[in-house]
C-alpha positions in Angstrom: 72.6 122.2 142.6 70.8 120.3 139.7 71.7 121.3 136.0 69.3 118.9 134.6 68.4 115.3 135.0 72.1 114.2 133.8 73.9 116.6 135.5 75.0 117.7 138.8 77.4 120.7 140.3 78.5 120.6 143.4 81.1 123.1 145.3 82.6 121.9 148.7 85.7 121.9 150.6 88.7 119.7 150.2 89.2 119.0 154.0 92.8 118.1 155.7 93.1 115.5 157.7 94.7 116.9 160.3 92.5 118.3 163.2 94.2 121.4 163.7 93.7 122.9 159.8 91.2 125.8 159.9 90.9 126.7 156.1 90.3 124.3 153.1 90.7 125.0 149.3 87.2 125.4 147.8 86.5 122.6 144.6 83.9 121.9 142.2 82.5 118.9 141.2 80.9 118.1 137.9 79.6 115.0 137.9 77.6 113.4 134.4 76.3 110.1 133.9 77.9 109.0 137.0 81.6 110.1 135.9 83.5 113.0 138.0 85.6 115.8 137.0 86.8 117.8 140.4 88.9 120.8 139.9 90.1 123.4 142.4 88.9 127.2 142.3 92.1 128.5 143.4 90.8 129.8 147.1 91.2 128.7 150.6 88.2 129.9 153.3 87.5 129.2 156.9 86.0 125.6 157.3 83.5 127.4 159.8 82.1 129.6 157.5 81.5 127.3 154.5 77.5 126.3 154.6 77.3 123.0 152.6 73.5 122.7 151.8 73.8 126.4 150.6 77.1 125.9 148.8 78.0 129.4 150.0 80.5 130.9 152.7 78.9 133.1 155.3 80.1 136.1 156.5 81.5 140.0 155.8 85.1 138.9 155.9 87.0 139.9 152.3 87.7 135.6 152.1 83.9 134.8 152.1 83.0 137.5 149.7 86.0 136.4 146.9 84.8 132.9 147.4 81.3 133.1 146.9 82.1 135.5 143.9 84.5 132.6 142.2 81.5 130.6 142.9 79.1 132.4 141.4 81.9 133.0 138.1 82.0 129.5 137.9 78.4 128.6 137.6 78.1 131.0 135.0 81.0 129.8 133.1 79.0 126.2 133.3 76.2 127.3 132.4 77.9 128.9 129.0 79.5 125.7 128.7 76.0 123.9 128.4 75.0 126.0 126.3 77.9 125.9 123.7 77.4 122.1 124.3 73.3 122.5 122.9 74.2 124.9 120.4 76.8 122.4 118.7 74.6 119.9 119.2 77.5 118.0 120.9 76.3 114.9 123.5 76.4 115.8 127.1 79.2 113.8 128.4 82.1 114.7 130.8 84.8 114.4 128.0 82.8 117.1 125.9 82.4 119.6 128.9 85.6 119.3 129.5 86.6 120.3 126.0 84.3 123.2 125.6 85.2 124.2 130.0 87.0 127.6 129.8 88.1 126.6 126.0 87.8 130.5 125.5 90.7 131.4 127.7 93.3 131.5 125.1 93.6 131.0 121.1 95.4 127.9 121.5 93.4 125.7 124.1 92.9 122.4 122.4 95.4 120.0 120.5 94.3 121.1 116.8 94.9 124.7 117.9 97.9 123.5 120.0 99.8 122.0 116.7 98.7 125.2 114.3 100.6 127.2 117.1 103.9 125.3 116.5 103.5 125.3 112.9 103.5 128.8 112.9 106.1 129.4 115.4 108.5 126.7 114.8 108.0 125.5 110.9 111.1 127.4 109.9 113.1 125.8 112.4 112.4 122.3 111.4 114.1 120.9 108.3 110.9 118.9 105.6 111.3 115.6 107.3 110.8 117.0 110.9 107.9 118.7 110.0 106.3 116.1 108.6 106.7 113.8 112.0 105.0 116.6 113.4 102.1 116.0 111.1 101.9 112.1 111.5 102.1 112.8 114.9 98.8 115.7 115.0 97.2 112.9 112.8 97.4 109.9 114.9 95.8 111.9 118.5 93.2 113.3 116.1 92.2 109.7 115.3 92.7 108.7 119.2 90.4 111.3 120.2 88.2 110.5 117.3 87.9 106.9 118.3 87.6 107.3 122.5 85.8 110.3 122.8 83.5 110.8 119.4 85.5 114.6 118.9 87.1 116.1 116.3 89.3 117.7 119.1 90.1 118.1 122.9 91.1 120.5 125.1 94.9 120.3 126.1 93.7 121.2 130.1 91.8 118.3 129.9 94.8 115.7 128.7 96.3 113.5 132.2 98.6 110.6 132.4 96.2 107.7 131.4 95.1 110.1 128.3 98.7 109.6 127.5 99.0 106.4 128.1 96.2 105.1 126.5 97.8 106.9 123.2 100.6 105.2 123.5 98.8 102.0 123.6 96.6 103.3 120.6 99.5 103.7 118.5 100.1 100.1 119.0 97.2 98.8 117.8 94.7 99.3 120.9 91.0 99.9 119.5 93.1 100.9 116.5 90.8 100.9 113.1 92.8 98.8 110.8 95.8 97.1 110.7 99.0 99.7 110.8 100.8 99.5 114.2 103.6 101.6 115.6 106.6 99.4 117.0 107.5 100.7 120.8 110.7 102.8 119.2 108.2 104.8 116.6 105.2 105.2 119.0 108.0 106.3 121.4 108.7 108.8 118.5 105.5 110.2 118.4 104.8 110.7 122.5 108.3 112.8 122.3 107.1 115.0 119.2 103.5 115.2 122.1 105.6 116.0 125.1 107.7 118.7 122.8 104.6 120.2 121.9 102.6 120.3 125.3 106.0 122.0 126.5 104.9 125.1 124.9 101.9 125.1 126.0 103.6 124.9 129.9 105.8 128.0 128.6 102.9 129.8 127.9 101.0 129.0 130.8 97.8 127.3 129.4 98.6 124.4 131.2 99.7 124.1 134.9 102.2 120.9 134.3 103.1 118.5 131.4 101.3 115.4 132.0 102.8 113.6 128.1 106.0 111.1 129.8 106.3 107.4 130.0 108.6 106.6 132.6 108.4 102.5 132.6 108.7 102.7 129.0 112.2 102.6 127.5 113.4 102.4 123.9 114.0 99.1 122.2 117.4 98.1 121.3 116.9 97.6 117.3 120.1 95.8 115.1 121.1 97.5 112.1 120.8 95.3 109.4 123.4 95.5 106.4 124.5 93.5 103.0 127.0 91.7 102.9 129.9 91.4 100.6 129.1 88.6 98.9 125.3 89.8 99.1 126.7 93.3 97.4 128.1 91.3 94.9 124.7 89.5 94.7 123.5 92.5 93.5 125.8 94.1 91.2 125.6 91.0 89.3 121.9 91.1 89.1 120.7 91.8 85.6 118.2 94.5 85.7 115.5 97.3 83.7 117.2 100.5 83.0 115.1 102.0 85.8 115.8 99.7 88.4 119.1 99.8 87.4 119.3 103.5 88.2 118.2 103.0 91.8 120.8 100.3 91.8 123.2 102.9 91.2 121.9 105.5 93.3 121.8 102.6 96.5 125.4 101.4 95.4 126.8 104.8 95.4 125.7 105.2 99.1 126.5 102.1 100.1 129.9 103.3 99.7 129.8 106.5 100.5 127.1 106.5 103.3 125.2 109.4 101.9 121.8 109.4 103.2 118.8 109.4 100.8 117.8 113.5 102.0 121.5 114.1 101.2 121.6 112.6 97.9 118.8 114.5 96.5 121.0 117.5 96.4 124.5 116.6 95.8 126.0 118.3 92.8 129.5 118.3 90.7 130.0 121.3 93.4 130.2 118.7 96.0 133.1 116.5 94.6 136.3 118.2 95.1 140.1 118.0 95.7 141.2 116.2 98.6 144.1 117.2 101.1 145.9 114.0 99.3 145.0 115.5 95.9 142.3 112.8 95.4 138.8 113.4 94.6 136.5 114.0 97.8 132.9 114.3 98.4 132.0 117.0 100.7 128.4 118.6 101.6 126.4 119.1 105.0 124.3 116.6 106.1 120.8 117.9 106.5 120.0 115.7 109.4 122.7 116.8 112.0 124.0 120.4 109.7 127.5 118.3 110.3 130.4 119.1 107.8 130.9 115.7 105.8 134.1 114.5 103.9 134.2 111.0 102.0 137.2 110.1 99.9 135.4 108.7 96.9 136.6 104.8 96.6 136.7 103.7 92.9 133.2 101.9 92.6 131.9 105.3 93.6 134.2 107.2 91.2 132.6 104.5 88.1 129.0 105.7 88.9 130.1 109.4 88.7 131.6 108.7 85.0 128.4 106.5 84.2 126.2 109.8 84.7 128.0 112.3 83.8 125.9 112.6 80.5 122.8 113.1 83.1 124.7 116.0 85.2 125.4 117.7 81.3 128.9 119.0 83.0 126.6 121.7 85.2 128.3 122.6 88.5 124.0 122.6 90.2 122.3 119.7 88.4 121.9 117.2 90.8 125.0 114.0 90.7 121.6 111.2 89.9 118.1 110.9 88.7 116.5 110.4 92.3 113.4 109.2 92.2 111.0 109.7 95.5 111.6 107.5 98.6 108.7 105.3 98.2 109.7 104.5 94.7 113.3 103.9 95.4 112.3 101.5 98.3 109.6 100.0 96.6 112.4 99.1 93.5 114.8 98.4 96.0 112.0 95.4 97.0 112.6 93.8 93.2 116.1 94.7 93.1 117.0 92.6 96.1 114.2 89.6 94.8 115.8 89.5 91.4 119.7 89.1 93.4 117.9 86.4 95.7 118.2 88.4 98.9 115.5 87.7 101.5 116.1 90.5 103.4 113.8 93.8 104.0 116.4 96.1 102.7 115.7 100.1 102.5 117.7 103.1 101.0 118.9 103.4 104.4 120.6 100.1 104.8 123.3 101.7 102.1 124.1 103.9 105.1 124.3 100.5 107.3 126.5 98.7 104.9 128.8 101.5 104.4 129.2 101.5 108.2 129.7 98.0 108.7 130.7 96.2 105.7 132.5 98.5 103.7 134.7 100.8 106.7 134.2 98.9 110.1 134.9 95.3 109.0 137.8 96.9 107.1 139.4 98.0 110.3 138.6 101.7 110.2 138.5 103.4 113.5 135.4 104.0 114.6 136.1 108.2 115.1 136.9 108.1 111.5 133.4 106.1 110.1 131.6 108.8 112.5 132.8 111.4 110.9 132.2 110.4 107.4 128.6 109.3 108.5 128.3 113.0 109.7 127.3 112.0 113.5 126.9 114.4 115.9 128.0 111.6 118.4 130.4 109.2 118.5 127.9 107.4 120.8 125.6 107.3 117.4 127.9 104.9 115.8 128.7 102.5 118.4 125.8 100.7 117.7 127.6 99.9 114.2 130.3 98.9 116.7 128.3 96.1 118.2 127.2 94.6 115.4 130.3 94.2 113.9 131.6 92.7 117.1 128.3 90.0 116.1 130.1 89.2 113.2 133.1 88.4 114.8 132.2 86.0 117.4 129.9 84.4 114.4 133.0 84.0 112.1 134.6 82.4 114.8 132.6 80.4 116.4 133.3 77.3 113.6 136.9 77.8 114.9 136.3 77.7 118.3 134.6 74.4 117.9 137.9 73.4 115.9 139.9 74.1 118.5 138.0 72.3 120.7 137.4 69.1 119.1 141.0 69.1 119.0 141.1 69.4 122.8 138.9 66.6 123.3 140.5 64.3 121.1 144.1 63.7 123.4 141.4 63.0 126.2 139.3 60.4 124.3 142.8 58.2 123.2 144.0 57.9 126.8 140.5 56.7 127.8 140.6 54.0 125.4 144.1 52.9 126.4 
């Protein structure tokens, strides 16, 4: 039957092929400017007593009547779909109807809705950081669906495989608007914080199956890059403006303690305290992972206690340093590294790095003991330190092994010449 000039409904059965089925689900077919959207109706009927060119089932039986009832539900659900589509004076394309198709069925049908609905149920559960992933994530499929389908939003029924896929291809720059791209481990990210959300949506029952997963695609391995001793010597030398100098401090005192930037925020004269060896310690929970933390505090760290202790004012709950916000300290950290000569793109988290590496690690501490003072939930988590200090090895000995091996080939060259 004929909507209007651009649009066409059509209900018929979706036939086995096998000769000796006798019923058929019943379908509809919305077809618009030559694009399809079939979906099923949720009801089987006799293939004898379905009348195609009346898009009807004939007959008294309690099966023709239920059918021919869902039909005539359906056509008046598309018709209030049209007309929602006029009244918001939205174009008439398939992506639209199938935004505004049955959008009334519960609160929290479309991706906007979806995300205000795990705000307000799982916010408190989330620690700041988390939260905010969450809104990155919301921001970049509001753009996506922005760009491919000229909507401020989009029905989460409506969202399949290549919907997903596309996204992920979005994120890394395809028919992106400018020039940010996602590498494969952060768009990665961002399709797990989708698939977490479209999960509730499943346990609800507003959608049938979770469509967000990317099989073929697996997680890049990415090497941990850390300073150096000499490069840490690099820049402690470095002469430097009080402010920069600060973040110095701040980046120096994790490098050898591993505290991570969240953690550092918050750490007080509360969290320095006697050790079991009657040394000072510094103990606090890591926010990340809510694992216990203890860190005998080496000298260097023990100097940049003493050098703000004026700042602390002997208080047990002001905070240990002057911590500016992460884009600031990373931004710094940029000219701090510049003025020291170092070419590398070092972070605040690459005093977590070192601290693994260069400081513990390459020092011959077991690797159960540098998981425990990074706070890991894993031991898994810091093999990957593991690895690359194995790299160093086999680079700090690879100007030996070519020693040695000149040395072989020497014997061999004087009997050749005899």
């Amino acid at each position: 039957m004929s909507t209007n000039k651009k649009m066409n409904v059509l209900f018929w059965l979706r036939k086995s092929r096998t000769k000796e089925a006798t019923t058929a689900p019943l379908y509809c077919r919305i077809t618009i400017g030559g694009q399809r959207y079939d979906f099923p109706l949720n009801v089987s009927i006799r293939t004898c007593s379905w009348i195609a060119k009346a898009q009807k089932a004939v007959g008294k039986t309690d099966e023709a009547r239920d059918a021919n009832l869902i039909i005539e539900e359906t056509q008046a659900l598309i018709n209030e779909t049209l007309e929602r589509i006029k009244q918001k004076a939205y174009e008439l394309t398939l992506d639209n109807f199938r935004l505004l198709y049955k959008a009334k069925e519960n609160e929290f049908s479309t991706i906007n809705k979806l995300f205000d609905y795990h705000e307000a149920i799982d916010r408190k559960n989330l620690r700041e950081g988390s939260f905010r992933g969450y809104m990155v994530t919301k921001k970049h499929l509001q753009n996506f669906i922005r760009i491919k389908f000229h909507v401020a939003d989009y029905a989460i029924e409506a969202i399949d495989k290549p919907f997903v896929y596309e996204f992920f291809a979005y994120l890394q720059g395809y028919r992106r608007e400018g020039t940010n791209r996602c590498a494969v481990n952060a768009a990665l990210k961002h399709i797990s914080r989708f698939k977490r959300i479209m999960n509730m949506a499943l346990q609800n029952e507003w959608i049938t199956s979770n469509p967000v997963c990317l099989l073929n695609v697996h997680k890049e391995y990415v090497e941990k890059e850390f300073l150096t001793a000499e490069e840490l010597a690099k820049v402690q030398r470095v002469m430097l403006k009080p402010h920069l100098e600060v973040v110095r401090d701040i980046f120096m005192f994790s490098v050898y303690t591993g505290v991570a930037y969240v953690d550092i925020q918050s750490l007080t004269l509360e969290n320095i305290n006697l050790g079991i060896d009657g040394s000072r310690w510094l103990n606090y929970h890591r926010q990340k992972t809510s694992q216990r933390v203890a860190v005998p505090l080496l000298e260097p760290a023990e100097d940049l206690i003493r050098k703000y202790e004026k700042y602390c004012l002997g208080t047990q709950n002001r905070p240990l340093f002057p911590v500016p916000c992460n884009q600031v300290v990373n931004r710094y950290l940029k000219l701090i590294m510049a003025a020291a000569g170092i070419r590398k793109e070092v972070t605040f988290h690459m005093a977590r790095h070192t601290f693994a590496t260069t400081i513990t690690l390459s020092q011959g501490i077991p690797i159960e003991t540098v998981s425990k003072m990074l706070g890991h939930a894993s031991l898994a988590i810091t093999q990957i330190y593991a690895k690359i200090v194995d790299k160093k090895v086999m680079d700090d000995m690879a100007a030996l092994k070519e020693l040695y091996a000149t040395k072989k080939e020497e014997p061999e060259k004087k009997v050749g010449n005899q």
